[in-house]
C-alpha positions as CSV (number, residue, x, y, z in Angstrom):
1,X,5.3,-34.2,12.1
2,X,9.1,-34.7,11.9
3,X,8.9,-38.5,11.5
4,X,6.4,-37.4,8.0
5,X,9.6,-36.2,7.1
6,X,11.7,-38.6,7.4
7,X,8.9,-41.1,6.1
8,X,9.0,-38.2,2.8
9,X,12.7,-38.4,2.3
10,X,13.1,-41.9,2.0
11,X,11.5,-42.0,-1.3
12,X,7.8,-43.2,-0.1
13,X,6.2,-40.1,-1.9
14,X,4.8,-36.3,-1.1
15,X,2.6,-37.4,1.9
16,X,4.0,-36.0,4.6
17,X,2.9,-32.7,6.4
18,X,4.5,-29.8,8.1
19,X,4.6,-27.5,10.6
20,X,6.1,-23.3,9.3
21,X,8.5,-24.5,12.4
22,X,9.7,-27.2,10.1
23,X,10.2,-25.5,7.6
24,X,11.8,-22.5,8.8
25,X,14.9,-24.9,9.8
26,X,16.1,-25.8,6.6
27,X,17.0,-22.2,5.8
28,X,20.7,-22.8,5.2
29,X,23.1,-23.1,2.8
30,X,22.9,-27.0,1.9
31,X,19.5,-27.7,3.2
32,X,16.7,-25.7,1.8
33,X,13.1,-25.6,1.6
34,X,10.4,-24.0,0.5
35,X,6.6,-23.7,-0.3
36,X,4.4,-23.2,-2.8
37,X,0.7,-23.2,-3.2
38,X,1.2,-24.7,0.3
39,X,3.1,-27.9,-1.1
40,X,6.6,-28.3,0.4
41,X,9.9,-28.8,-1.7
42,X,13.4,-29.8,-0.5
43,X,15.5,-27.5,-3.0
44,X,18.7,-28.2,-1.3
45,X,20.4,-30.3,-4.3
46,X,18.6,-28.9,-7.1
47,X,19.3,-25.4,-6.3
48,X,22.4,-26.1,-8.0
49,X,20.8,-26.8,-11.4
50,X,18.5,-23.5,-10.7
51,X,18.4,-21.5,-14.3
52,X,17.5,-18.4,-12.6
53,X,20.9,-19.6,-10.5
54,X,21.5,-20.2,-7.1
55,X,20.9,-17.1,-4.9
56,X,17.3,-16.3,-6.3
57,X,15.9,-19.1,-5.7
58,X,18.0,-19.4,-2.0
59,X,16.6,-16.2,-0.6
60,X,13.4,-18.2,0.2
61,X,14.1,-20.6,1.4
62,X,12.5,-21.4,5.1
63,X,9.3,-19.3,3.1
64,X,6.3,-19.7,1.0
65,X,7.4,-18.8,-2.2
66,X,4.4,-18.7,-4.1
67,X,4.1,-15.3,-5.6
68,X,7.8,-15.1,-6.3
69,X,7.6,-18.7,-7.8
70,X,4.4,-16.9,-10.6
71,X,5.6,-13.6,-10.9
72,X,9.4,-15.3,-11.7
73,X,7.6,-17.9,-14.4
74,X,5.3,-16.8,-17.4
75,X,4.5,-20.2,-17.7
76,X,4.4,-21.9,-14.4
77,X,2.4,-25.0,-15.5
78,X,5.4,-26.4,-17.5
79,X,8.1,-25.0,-14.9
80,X,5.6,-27.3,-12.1
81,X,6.7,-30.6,-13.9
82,X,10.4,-30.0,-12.5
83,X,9.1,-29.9,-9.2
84,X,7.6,-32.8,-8.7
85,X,10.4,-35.1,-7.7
86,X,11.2,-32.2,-5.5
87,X,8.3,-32.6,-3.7
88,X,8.2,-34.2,-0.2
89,X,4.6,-33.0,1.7
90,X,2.6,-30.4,2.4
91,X,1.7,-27.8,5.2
92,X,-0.5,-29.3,7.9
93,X,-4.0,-28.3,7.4
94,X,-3.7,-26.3,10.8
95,X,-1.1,-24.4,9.8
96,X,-2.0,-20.9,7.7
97,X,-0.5,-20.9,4.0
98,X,1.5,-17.6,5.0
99,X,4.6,-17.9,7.5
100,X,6.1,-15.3,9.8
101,X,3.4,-13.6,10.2
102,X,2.2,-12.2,6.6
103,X,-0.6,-11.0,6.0
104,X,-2.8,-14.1,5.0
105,X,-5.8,-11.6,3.4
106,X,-3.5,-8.9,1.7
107,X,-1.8,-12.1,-0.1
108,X,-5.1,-12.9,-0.8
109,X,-6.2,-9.8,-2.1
110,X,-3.4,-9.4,-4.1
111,X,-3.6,-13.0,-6.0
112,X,-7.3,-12.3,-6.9
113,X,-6.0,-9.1,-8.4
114,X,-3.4,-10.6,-10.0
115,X,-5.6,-13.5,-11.5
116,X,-7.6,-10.6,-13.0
117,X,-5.2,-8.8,-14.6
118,X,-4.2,-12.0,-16.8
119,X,-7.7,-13.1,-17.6
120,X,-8.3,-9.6,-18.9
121,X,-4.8,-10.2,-21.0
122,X,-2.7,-7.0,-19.5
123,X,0.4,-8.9,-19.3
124,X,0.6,-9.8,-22.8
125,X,3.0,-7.9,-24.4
126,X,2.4,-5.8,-27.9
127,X,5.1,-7.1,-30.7
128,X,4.6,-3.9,-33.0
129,X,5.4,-1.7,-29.7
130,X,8.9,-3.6,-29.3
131,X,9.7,-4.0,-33.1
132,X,9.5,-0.2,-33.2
133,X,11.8,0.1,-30.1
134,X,14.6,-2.0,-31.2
135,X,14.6,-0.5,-34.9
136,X,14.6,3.6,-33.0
137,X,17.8,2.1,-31.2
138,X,19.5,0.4,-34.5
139,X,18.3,4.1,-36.2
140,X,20.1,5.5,-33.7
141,X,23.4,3.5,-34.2
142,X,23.1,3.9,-38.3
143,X,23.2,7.5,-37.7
144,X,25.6,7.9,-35.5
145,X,28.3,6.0,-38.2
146,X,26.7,7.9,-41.0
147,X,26.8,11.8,-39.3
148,X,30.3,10.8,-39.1
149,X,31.2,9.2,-43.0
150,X,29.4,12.2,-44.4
151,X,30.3,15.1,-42.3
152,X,33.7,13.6,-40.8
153,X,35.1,13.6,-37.7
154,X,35.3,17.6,-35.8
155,X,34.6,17.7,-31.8
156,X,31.4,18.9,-32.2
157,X,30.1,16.0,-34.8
158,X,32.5,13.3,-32.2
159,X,30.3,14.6,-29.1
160,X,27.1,14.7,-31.2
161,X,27.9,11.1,-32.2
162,X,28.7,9.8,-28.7
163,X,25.4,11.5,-27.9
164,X,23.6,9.2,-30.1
165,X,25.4,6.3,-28.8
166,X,25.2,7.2,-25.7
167,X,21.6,7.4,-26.2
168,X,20.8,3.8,-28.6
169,X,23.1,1.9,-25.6
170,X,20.6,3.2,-22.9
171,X,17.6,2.7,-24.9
172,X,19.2,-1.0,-25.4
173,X,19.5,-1.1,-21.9
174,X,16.0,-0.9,-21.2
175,X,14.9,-3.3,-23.8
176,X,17.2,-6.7,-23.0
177,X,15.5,-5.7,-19.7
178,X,12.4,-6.6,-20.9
179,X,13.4,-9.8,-23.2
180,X,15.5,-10.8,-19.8
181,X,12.3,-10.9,-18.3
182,X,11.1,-13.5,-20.8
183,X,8.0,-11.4,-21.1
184,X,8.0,-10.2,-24.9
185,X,7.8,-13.0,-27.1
186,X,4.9,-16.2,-26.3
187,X,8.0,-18.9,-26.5
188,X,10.8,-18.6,-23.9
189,X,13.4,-19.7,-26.3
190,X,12.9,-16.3,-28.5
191,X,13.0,-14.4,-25.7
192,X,17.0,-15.9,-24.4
193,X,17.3,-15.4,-28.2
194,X,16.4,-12.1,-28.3
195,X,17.7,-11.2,-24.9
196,X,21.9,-12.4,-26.1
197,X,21.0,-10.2,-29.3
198,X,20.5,-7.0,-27.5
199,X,22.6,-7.2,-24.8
200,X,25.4,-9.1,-26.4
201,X,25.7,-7.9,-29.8
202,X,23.9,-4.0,-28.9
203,X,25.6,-3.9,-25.7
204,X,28.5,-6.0,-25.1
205,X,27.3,-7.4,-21.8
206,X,26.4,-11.1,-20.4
207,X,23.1,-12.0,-20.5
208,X,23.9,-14.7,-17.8
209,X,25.4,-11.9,-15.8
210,X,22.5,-9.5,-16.0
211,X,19.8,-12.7,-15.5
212,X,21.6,-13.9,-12.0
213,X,22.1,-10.1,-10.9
214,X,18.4,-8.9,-11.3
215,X,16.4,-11.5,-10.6
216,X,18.2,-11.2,-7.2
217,X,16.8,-7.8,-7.1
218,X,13.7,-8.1,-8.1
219,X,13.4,-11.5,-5.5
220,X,14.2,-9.3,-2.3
221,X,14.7,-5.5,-3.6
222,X,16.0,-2.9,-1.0
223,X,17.4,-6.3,1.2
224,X,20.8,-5.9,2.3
225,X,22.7,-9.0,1.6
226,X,20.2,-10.2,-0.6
227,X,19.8,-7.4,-3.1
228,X,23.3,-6.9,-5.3
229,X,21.4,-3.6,-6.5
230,X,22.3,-2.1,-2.5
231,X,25.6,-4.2,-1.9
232,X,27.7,-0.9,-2.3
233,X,31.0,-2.8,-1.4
234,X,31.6,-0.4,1.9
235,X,31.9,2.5,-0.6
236,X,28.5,3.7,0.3
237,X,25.7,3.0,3.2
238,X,22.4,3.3,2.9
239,X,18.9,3.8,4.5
240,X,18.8,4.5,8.2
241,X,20.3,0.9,9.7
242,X,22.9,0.6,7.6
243,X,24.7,3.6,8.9
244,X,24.1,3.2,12.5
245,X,25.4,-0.5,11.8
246,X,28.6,1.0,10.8
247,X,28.8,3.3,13.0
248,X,28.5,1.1,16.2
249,X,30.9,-1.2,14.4
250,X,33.5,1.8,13.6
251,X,33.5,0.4,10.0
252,X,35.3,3.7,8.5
253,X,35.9,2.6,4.8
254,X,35.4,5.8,3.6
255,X,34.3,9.7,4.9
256,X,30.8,8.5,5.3
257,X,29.8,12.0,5.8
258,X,31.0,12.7,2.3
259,X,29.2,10.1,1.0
260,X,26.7,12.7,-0.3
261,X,29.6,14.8,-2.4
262,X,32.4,11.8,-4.0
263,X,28.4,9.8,-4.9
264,X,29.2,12.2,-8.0
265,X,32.5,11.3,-8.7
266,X,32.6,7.9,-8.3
267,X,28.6,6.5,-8.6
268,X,27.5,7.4,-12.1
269,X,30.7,7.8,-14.0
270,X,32.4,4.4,-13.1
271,X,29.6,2.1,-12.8
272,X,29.0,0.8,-15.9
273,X,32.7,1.6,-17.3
274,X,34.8,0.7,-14.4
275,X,32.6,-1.8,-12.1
276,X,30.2,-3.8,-14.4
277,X,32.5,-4.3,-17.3
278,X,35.3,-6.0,-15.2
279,X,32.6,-7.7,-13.7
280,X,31.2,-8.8,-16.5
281,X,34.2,-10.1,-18.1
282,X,35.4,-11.5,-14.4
283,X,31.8,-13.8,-14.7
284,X,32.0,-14.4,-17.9
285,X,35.8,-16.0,-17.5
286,X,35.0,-17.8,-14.0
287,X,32.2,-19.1,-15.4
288,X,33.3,-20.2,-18.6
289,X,30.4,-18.8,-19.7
290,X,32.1,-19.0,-23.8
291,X,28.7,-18.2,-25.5
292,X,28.0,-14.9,-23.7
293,X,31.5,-13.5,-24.5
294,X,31.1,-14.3,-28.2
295,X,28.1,-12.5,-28.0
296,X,29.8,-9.6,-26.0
297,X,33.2,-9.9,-28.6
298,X,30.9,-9.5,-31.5
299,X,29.9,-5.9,-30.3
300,X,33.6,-4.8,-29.9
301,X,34.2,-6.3,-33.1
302,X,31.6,-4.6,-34.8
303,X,31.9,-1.6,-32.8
304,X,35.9,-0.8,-33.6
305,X,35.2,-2.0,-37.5
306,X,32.9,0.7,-37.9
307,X,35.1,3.8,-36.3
308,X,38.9,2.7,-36.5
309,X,38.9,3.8,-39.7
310,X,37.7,7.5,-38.3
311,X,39.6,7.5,-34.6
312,X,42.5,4.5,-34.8
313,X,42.9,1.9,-32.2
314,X,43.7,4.1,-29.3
315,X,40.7,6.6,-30.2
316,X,38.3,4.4,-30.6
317,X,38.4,3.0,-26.7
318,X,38.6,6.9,-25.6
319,X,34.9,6.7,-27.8
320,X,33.5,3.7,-26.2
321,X,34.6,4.9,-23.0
322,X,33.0,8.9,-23.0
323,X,30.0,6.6,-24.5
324,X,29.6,4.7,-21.4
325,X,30.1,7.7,-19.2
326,X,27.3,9.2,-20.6
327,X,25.4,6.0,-20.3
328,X,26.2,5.4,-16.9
329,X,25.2,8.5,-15.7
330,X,22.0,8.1,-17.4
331,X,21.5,4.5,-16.2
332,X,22.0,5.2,-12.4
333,X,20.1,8.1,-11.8
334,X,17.1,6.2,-13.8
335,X,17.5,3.3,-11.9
336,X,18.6,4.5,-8.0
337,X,15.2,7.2,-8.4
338,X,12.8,4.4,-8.1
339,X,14.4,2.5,-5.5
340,X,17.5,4.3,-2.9
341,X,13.9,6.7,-1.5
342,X,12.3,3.7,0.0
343,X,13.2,1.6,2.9
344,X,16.4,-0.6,3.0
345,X,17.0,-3.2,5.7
346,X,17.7,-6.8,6.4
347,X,15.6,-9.7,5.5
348,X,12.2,-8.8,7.7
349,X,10.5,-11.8,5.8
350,X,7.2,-9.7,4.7
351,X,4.6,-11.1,2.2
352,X,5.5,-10.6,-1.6
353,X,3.1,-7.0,-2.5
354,X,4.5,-5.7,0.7
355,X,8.1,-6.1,0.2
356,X,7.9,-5.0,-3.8
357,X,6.1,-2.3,-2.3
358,X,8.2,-0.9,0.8
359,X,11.2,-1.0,-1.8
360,X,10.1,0.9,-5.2
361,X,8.1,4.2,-6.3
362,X,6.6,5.4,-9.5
363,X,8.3,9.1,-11.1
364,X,5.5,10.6,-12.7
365,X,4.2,9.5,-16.1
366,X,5.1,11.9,-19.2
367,X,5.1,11.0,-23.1
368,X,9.3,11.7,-22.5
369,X,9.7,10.0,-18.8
370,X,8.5,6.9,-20.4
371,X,10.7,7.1,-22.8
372,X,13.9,8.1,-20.8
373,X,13.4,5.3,-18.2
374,X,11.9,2.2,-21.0
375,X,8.8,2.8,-18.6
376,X,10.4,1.8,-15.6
377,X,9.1,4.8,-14.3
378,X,6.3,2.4,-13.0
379,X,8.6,0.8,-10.9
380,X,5.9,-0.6,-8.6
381,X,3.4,-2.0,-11.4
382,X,6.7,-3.6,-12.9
383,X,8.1,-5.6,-9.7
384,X,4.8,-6.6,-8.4
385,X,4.1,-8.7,-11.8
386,X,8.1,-8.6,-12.7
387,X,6.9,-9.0,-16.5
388,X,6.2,-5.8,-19.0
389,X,2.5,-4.9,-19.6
390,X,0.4,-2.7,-20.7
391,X,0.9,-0.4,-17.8
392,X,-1.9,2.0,-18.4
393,X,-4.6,-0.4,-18.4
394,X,-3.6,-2.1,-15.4
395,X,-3.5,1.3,-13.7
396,X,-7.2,1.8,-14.2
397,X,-7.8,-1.4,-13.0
398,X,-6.2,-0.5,-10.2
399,X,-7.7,2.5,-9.5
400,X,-11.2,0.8,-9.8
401,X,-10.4,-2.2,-7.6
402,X,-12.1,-2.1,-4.1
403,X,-8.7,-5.1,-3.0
404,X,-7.2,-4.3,0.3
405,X,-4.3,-4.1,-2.5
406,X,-5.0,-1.1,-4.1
407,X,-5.1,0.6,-0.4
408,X,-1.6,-0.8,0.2
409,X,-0.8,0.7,-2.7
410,X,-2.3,4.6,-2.7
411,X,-0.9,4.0,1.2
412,X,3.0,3.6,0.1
């Protein structure tokens, strides 16, 4: 088996096979593989040239990657073609197509599902639904600038205007979401497109930023070191491990026992105003990511042409800031509900269903919950394909299918 390898490397073709074993040790930073559809790949220079960046794509390697590698693609035919000079063999015909352990007929189960679903066309996404969306958020803004021209500028009409703000930017939130997932538009290009519009110019963000964060999170969600979504920077610990961790370490950051009283000062109010705008702009910089930040600059100059002329210079950042106070609020407690409940632990390398399971839940459905959240109240539905779809037809699908999947997933 190891001399295939070495018969591979040397540029003699993909004819090699492997043992898991094999695979499993090139796990580390520099030497990487993977699988998919039981065809190995050595990642470990290429990684570098990753668009969905470096660390998505790292977190499986040593793994069979498959579902991660169709739920991450909406076209994986034409992403295949820049894998084949990555290839270098294939799993031994012995050898099972799952590694550590996963369960082989629950993968299964869930690919036949899955396969259904898109002949059936569920994951194609409804333009008229997404037009309507982004022109309730640009409604939103155009009112906001007009209650203010018209009625001028008391407290009451300031906070009912930051309301409305506060409001279009979350709604905005939740739909670069969605065009970040590539999974609105049929061409890829529209979607990037798209994606800079709404969080650049709506939002003032990095779409780069966003693209390298989530993806990380929806590759290994609820995975300490390998989800940024529960790297709380020692300010927080979470799930049942982490604390004992700490606690055997003496690791006293902070008055963990508090934890549950400053979450309120600290969590919602400064995450989006304090931490993710300097980081934003901190990746933006170190990357010399240029295109992003004249998408973000737009925003800020549109957004301080439109009110310096009611607030002034100084009162126009005390805007945008109560702005994104209120959104923050409204963007953690949306986003933590559906995930911070389940389990969080290290990497236990479980199969892809499992994993998206173990670390999401659904908050009921309402006409105003879907709203609230962008439907992301189907948290489960929406990181087992990682695309948008029709969510209610899928459901009944669901709830008709006799798969061992649909058990997992009344089980969880």
């Amino acid at each position: 088996m190891g001399g295939g390898g070495q018969h591979t490397e040397s540029g003699l073709g993909g004819s090699a096979v492997y043992t898991w074993e094999e695979v499993q040790r090139h796990s580390h930073r520099g030497d990487q593989w993977l699988v998919i559809d039981r065809k190995v790949y050595n990642i470990s220079q290429w990684v570098k040239r990753h668009p969905g960046g470096i660390r998505v794509i790292s977190h499986f390697a040593g793994e069979d990657a498959t579902d991660a590698f169709v739920a991450f693609h909406p076209d994986p035919n034409f992403v295949r073609k820049f894998l084949k000079p990555l290839l270098i063999g294939e799993l031994a015909p012995t050898e099972p197509s799952q590694d550590h352990g996963k369960n082989e007929t629950l993968v299964q189960d869930f690919q036949a599902l899955r396969d259904r679903v898109e002949r059936e066309g569920l994951l194609r996404a409804r333009p008229l639904f997404f037009s309507l969306y982004l022109g309730h958020i640009l409604l939103l803004e155009a009112l906001a600038l007009g209650l203010l021209w018209v009625w001028g500028t008391s407290w009451s009409l300031t906070l009912l205007c930051s309301l409305m703000l506060a409001t279009s930017q979350s709604q905005a939130g939740w739909l670069q979401h969605d065009f970040g997932h590539l999974s609105v538009c049929k061409k890829s290009s529209w979607n990037h497109v798209l994606h800079k519009f709404v969080i650049g110019h709506l939002k003032g963000a990095s779409a780069c930023w966003w693209n390298h964060r989530h993806f990380q999170h929806h590759a290994k969600p609820n995975v300490l070191s390998k989800d940024p979504d529960v790297n709380m920077l020692h300010v927080f610990v979470l799930g049942d491990k982490q604390p004992v961790e700490y606690g055997i370490k003496k690791l006293k950051y902070m008055p963990y026992h508090h934890q549950h009283q400053y979450f309120f000062l600290i969590g919602p109010p400064l995450l989006i105003p304090v931490f993710f705008t300097i980081q934003i702009f901190q990746t933006m910089f170190s990357q010399r990511n240029w295109v992003d930040l004249a998408w973000a600059m737009t925003f800020y100059l549109r957004f301080f042409c439109c009110y310096y002329p009611f607030f002034g210079f100084f009162g126009s950042i005390a805007l945008i800031s109560f702005v994104r106070f209120l959104e923050s609020h409204w963007f953690v407690w949306v986003t933590q509900m559906n995930h911070l409940p389940m389990e969080i632990d290290h990497e236990r390398h479980q199969d892809w269903l499992t994993m998206q399971l173990s670390g999401t839940c659904n908050i009921e459905q309402s006409t105003f919950n879907d709203w609230f959240s962008g439907h992301l109240n189907f948290q489960i539905e929406h990181h087992i394909y990682c695309i948008y779809m029709v969510i209610y037809q899928v459901i009944q699908i669901l709830k008709n299918s006799d798969n061992l999947f649909f058990l997992s997933l009344s089980l969880s």
